[in-house]
N, C-alpha and C positions, 0 to 999 in steps of 0.2 A: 504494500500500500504506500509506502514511503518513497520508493523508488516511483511511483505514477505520480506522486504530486512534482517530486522532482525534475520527471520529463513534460510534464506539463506547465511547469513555471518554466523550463527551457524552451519549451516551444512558443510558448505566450512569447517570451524576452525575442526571439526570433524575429517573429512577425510584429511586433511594434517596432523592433530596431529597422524590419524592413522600411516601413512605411515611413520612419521619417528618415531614412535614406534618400526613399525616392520624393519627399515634398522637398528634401535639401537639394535633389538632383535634377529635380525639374524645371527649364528652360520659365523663365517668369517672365521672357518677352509674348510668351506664347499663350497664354492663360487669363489675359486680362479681360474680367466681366463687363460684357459688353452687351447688357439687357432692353431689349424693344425698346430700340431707340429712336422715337416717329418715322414714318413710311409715309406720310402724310400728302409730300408732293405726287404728282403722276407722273416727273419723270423719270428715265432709265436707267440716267446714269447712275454710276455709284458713288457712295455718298462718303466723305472722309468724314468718321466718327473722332470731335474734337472732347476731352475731358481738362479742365483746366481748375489744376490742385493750387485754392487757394482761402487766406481769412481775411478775416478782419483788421488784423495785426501787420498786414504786408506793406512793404512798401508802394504810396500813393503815385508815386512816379509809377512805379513796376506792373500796377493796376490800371493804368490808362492804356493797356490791352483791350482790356473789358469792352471799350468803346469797337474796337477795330473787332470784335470776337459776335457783339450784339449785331452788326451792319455786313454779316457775310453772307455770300451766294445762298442758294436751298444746298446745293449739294454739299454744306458744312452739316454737319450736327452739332450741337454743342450742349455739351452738359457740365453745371461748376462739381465740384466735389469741397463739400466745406466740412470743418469738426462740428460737433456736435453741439459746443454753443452760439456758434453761429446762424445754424439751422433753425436751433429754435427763436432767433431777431431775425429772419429770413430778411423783415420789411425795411429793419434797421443797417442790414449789408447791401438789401439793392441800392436803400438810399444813399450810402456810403461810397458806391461803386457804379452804379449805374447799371446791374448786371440785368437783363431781360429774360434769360436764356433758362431753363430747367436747374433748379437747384438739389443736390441729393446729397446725403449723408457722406461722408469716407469712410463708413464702419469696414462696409463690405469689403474695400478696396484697401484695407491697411499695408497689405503685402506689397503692395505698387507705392505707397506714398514715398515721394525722394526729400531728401534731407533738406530739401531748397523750396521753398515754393514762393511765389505763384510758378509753377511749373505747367506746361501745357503738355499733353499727350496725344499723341498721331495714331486712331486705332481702326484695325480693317475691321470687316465687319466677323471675319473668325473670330479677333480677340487678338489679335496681332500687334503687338506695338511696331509702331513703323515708324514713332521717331519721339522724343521727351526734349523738351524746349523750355529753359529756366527762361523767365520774364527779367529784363532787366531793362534799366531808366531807358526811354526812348525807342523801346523796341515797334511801340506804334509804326516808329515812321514807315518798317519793313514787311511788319506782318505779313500783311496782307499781300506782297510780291509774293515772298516765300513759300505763303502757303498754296498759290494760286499756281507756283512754279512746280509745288511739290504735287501736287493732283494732278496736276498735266505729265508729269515724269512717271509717275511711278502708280499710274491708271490700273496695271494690270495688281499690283500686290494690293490696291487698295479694293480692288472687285475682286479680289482673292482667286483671279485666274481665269475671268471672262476678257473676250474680246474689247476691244478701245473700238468705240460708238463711232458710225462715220455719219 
């Protein structure tokens, strides 16, 4: 009887050291929750899923994204990602920021938060990061090149491997 508890608390130990083998092993560009994020328009193309980690606390300069993030094409998404007492002054950060755009929790997304924020996130619609962009003073003036540059370039990873629309 002694020896069964024995191979049993080995085998327990086994399979729990598996499993956080493989959550320490696993690729964290690849995995990012990326939840019915509006479908809303009727057109075809594909849509570059934007997440932009950020508080109340940021710097005000490094927030004047916000502006450039509210006024983009359909085929952006955007979603903020805020801590949790932000979320609950939702009315008190738009008015801080100007943000328009769907506001959600970070709980879900802790694995993803970077040490930097306001940080923006580039996600296909698998769950793919396809690129993480710390916000810093004046980046207004580019955004919006960039990102318009970066959907034009890189059509196929963001449609995760359909055709470019003619």
């Amino acid at each position: 009887m002694k020896n069964y508890f024995i191979i049993l608390l080995i085998t327990i130990c086994l399979v729990l050291a598996s499993f956080v083998y493989k959550y320490n092993r696993t690729r964290i560009c690849d995995n990012f929750p990326n939840p019915e994020i509006s479908k809303d328009n009727n057109n075809s193309a594909a849509q570059l899923n934007l997440y932009l980690v950020f508080n109340s606390g940021n710097c005000r300069d490094c927030l004047n994204t916000i502006a450039v993030l509210n006024n983009l094409p359909s085929h952006f998404q955007i979603i903020g990602l805020i801590p949790n007492r932000d979320y609950i002054n939702q009315k008190d950060l738009r008015d801080l920021t100007g943000a328009i755009f769907e506001l959600r929790r970070n709980d879900r997304y802790k694995r993803f938060m970077p040490f930097y924020s306001p940080t923006l996130f580039g996600v296909s619609n698998s769950g793919k990061i396809l690129f993480m962009l710390p916000a810093v003073p004046n980046e207004s003036a580019y955004l919006l090149e960039f990102l318009e540059n970066f959907y034009s370039r890189a059509y196929a990873l963001i449609s995760d491997g359909a055709s470019v629309p003619r």
